[in-house]
LOBALUM-341979 format. One record per residue: residue number from 1; residue in three letters; x, y, z of N, C-alpha, C in turn. Coordinates in pm, whole numbers. Atoms other than C-alpha are relative to their C-alpha. Layout:
N
i	aa	n_px	n_py	n_pz	ca_px	ca_py	ca_pz	c_px	c_py	c_pz
NUM	ALA	X	Y	Z	X	Y	Z	X	Y	Z
...
This chain:
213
i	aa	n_px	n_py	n_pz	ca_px	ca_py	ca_pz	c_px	c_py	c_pz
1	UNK	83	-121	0	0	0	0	87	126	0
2	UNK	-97	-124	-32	278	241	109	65	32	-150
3	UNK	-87	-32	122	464	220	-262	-124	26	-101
4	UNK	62	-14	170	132	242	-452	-45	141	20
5	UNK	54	-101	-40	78	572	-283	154	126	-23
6	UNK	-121	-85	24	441	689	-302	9	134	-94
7	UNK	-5	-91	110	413	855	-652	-100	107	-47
8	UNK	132	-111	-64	94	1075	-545	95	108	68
9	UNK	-60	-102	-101	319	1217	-276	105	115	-94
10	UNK	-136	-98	53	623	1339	-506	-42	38	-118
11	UNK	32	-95	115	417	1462	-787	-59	175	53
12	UNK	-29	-178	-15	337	1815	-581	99	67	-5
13	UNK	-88	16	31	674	1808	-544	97	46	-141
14	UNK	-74	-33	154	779	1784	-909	-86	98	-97
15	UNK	46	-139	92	505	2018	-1033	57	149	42
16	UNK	-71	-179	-50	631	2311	-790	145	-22	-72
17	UNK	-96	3	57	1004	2212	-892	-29	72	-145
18	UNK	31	-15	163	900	2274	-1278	-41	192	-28
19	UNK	30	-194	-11	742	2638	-1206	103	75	-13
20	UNK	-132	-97	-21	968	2940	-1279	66	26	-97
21	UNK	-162	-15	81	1264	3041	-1504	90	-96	31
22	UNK	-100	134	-15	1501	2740	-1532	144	25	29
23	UNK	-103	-55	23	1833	2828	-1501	94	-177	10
24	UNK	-103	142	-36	2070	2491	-1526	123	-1	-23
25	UNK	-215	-1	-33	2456	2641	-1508	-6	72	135
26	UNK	-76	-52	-88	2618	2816	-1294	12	151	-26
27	UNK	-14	-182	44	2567	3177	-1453	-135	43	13
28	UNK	177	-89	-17	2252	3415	-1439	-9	-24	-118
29	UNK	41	36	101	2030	3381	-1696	-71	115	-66
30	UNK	46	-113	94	1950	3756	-1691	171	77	44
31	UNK	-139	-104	-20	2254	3974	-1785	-4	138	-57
32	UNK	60	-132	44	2296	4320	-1842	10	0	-169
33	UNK	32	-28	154	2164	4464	-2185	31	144	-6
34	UNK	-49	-111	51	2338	4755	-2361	-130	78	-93
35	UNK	52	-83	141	2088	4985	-2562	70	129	-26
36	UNK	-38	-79	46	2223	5281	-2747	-77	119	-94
37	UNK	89	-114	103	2007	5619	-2850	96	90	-64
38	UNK	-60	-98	55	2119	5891	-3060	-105	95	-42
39	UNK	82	-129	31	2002	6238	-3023	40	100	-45
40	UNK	-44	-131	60	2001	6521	-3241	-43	87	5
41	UNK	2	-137	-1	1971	6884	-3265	53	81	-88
42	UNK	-78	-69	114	2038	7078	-3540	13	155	-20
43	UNK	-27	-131	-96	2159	7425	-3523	11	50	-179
44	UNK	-45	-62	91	2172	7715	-3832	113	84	0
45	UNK	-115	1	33	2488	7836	-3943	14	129	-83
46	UNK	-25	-157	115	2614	8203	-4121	130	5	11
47	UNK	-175	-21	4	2946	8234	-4264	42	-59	66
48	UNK	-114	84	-46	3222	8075	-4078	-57	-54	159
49	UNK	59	35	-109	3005	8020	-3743	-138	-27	-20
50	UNK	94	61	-14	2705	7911	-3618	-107	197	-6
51	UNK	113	-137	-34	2399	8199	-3642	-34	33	69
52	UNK	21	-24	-110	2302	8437	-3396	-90	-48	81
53	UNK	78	119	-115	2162	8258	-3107	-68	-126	18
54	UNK	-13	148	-7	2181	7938	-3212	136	-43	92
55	UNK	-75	62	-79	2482	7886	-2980	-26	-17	168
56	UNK	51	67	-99	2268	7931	-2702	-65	-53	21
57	UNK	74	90	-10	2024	7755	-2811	55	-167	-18
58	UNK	-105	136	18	2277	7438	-2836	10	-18	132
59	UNK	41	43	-76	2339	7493	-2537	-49	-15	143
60	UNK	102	2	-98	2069	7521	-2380	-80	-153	36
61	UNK	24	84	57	2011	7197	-2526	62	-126	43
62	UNK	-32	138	-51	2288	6998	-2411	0	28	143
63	UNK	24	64	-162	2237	7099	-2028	-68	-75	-26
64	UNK	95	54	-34	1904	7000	-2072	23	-173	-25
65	UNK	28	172	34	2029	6627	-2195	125	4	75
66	UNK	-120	68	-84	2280	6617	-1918	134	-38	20
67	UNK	-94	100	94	2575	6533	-2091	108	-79	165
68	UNK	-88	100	-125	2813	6234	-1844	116	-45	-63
69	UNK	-90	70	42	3113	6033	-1881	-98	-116	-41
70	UNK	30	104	107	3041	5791	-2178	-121	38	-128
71	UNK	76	-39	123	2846	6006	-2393	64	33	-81
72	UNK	-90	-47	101	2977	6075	-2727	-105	117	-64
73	UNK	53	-111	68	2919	6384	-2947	73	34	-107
74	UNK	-74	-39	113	2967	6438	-3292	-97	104	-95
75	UNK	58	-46	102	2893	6664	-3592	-73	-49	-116
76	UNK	17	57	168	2719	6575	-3942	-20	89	-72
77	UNK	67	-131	94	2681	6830	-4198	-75	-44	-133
78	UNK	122	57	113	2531	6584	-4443	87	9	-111
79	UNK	-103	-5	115	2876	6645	-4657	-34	126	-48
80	UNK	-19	-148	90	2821	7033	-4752	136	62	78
81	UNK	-174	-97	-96	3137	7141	-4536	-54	45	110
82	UNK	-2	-88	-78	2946	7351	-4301	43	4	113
83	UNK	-27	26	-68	3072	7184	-4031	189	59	14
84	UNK	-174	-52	-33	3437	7356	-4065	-3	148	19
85	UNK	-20	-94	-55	3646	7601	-3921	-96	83	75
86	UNK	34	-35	-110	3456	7847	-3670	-110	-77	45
87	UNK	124	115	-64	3132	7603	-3659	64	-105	101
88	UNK	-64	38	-126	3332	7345	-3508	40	-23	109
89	UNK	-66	-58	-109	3555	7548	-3302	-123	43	110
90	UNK	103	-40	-96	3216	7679	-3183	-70	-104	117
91	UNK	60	102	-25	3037	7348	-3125	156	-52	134
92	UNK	-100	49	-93	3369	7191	-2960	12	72	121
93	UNK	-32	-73	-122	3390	7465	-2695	-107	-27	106
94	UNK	90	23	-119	3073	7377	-2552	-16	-179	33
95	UNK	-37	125	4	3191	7005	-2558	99	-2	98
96	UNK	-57	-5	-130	3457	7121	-2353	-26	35	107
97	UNK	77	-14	-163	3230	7258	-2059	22	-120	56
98	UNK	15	111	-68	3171	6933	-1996	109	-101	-30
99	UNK	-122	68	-4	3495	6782	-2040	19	-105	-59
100	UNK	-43	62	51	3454	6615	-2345	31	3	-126
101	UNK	-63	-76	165	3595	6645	-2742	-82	-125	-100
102	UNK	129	22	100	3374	6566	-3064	68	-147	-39
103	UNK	-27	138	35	3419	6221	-3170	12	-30	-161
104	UNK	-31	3	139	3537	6144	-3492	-93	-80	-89
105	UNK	99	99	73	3266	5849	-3556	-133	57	7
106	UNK	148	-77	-12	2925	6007	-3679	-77	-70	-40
107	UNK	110	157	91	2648	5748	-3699	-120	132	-52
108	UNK	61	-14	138	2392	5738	-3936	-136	65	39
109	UNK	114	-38	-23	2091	5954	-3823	-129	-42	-65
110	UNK	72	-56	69	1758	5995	-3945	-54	107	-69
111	UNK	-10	-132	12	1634	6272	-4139	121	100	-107
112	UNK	-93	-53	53	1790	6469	-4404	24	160	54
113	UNK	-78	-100	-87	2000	6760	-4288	-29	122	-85
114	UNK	58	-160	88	1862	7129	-4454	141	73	-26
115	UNK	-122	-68	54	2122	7316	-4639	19	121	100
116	UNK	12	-120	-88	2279	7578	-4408	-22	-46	138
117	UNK	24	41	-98	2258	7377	-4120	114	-137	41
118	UNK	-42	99	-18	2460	7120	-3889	-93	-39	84
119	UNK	88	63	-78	2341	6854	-3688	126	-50	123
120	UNK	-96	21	-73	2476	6793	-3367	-66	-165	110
121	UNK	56	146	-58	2440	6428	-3215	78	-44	100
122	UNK	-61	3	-91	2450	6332	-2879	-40	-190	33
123	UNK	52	168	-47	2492	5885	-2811	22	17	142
124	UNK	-42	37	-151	2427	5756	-2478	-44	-123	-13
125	UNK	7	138	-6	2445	5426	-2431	-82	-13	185
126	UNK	18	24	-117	2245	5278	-2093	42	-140	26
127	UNK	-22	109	-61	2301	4936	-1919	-148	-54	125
128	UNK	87	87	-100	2002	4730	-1772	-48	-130	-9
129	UNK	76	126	-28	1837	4430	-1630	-105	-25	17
130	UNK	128	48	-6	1515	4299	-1744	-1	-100	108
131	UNK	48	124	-49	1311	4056	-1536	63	28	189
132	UNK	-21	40	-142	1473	4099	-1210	-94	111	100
133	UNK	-21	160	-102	1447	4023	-896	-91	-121	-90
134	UNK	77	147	30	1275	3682	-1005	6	-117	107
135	UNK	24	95	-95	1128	3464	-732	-98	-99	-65
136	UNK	136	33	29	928	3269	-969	5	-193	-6
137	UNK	10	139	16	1089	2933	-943	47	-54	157
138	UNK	-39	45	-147	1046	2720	-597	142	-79	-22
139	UNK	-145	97	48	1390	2537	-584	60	-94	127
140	UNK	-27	156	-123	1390	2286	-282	-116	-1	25
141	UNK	-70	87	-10	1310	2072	-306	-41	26	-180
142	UNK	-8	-16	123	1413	2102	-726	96	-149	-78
143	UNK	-73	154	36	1473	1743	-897	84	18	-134
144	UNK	-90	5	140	1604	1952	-1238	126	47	-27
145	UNK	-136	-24	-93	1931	2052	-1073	-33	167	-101
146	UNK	-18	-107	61	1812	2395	-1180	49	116	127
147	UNK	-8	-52	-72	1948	2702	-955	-112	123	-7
148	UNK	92	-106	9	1774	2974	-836	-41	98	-136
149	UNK	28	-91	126	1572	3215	-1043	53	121	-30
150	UNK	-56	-184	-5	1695	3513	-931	193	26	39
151	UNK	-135	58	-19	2068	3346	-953	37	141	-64
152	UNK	-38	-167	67	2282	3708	-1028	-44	130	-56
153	UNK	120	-158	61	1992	3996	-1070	88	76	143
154	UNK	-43	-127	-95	2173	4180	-749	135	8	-54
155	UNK	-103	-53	28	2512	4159	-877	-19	66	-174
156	UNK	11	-37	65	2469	4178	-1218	-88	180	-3
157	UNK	77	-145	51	2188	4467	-1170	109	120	26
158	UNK	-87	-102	-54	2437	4664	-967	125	59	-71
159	UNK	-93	-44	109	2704	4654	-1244	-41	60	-84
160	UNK	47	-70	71	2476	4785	-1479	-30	116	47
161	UNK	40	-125	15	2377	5071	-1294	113	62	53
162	UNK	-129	-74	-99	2732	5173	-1142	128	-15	-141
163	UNK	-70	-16	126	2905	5119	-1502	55	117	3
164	UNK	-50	-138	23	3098	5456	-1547	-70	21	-154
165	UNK	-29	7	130	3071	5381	-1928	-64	-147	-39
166	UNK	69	145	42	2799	5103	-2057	52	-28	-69
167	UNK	-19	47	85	2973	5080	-2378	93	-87	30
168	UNK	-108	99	-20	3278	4880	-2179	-65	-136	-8
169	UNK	51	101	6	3027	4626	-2105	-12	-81	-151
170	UNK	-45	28	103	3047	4568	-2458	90	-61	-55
171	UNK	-124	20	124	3363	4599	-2617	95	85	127
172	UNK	-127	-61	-117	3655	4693	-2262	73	111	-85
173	UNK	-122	-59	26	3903	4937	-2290	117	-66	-50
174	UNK	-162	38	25	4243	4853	-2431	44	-51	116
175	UNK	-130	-48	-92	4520	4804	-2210	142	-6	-41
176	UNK	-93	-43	59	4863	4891	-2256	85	-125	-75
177	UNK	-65	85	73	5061	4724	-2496	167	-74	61
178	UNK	-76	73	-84	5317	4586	-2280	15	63	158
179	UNK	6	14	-139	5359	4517	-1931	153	66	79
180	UNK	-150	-17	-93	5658	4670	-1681	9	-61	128
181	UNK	1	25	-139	5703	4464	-1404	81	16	89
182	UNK	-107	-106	-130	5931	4670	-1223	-96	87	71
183	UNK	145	-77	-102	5577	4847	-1140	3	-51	97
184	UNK	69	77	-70	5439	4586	-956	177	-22	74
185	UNK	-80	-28	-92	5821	4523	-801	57	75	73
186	UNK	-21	-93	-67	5843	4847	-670	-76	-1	146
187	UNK	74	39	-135	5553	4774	-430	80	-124	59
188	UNK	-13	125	-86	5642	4475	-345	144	4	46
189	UNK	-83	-35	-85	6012	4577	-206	-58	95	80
190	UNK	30	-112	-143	5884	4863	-54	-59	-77	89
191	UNK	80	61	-114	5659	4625	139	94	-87	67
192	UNK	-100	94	-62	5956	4376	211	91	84	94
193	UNK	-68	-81	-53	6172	4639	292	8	91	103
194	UNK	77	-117	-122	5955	4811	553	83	-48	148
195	UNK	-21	27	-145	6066	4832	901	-109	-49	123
196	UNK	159	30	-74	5768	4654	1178	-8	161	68
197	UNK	12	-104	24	5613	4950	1238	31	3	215
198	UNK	-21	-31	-159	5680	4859	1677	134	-56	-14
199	UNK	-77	43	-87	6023	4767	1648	101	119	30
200	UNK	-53	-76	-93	6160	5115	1757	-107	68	81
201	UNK	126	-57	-84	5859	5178	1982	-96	110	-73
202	UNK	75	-61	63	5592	5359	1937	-49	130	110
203	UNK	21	-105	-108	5498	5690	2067	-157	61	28
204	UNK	107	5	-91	5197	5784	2264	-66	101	-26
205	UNK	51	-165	-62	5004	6118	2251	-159	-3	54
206	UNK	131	46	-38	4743	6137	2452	-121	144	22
207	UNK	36	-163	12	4527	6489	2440	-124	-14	150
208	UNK	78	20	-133	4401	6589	2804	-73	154	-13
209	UNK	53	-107	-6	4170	6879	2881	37	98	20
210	UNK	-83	-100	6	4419	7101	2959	133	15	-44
211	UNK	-66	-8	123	4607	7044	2668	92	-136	-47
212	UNK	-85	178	18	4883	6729	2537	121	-9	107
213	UNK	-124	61	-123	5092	6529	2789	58	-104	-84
């Protein structure tokens, strides 16, 4: 009687197990996602600069979009030139407020560009994590050796939103093309080389209310 009843018992069991997001390695199964906008603004142009009070209307333009470390900013003039000499110089100066210089790569907008006019385009890339937290799968007792659901939504989320620069998540930085390891042995004598910091005693100061003894 006891074994013909057995397989009643461990089918609630294996239906809760089954519920959920599966996950069956050892890695999260949500990771961060890069999207990338590109915004423009296009500014009119007279003779060798930009037209009168279009340079504050630029920017007035890029406070209002915040500019951070990892935004890029470039020109397009759509190939009529207008984008040289004092336009530029103009545009670049308010690139340097914010401490950063025009980028040489100009993606592909929408929109054709009006004669007499540049366009000034600002990318920002963000970094996030769909789906999390996720509590949606019970997992003990779990017979599909799957791990939790919500296996890496706090670390992962936290990298995405503390990124300096989403696009690293991508595609890293460089690093230097060869190594000096006289760097790294500089610390590491100085640390050998140290004296214990008690073996010529150590001195005392002790600050009393009516002044140091």
């Amino acid at each position: 009687m006891f074994s013909r009843f057995t397989p009643l018992l461990l089918a609630p069991a294996l239906l809760l197990s089954a519920c959920g997001t599966y996950n069956g390695g050892v890695d999260s199964v949500y990771q961060p996602v890069v999207e990338r906008n590109d915004y423009v603004f296009d500014v009119a142009t007279a003779g060798s600069g930009l037209a009168p009070g279009e340079s504050k209307r630029l920017g007035d333009w890029l406070g209002a979009m915040g500019l951070r470390y990892g935004d890029r900013l470039a020109i397009d003039d759509g190939g009529t030139g207008a984008a040289g000499g004092g336009v530029r110089d103009e545009i670049a100066a308010h690139a340097d407020g914010y401490g950063m210089m025009l980028s040489g790569q100009v993606p592909i907008t929408v929109g054709q560009i009006a004669p007499g006019t540049v366009r000034v385009i600002v990318t920002r890339m963000t970094a996030s994590v769909a789906g999390c937290p996720d509590y949606s799968r019970v997992y003990q007792p779990d017979f599909s050796s799957s791990s939790s659901s919500n296996l890496g939504c706090a670390t992962n989320s936290n990298l995405a939103a503390m990124v300096a620069d989403p696009g690293d998540l991508v595609r890293g930085e460089p690093g230097s093309v060869t190594a000096d390891p006289n760097s790294g042995g500089k610390a590491i004598n100085a640390y050998r080389g140290a004296k214990p910091s008690g073996s010529g005693g150590t001195v005392v100061k002790a600050d009393a209310p009516g002044g140091s003894r």
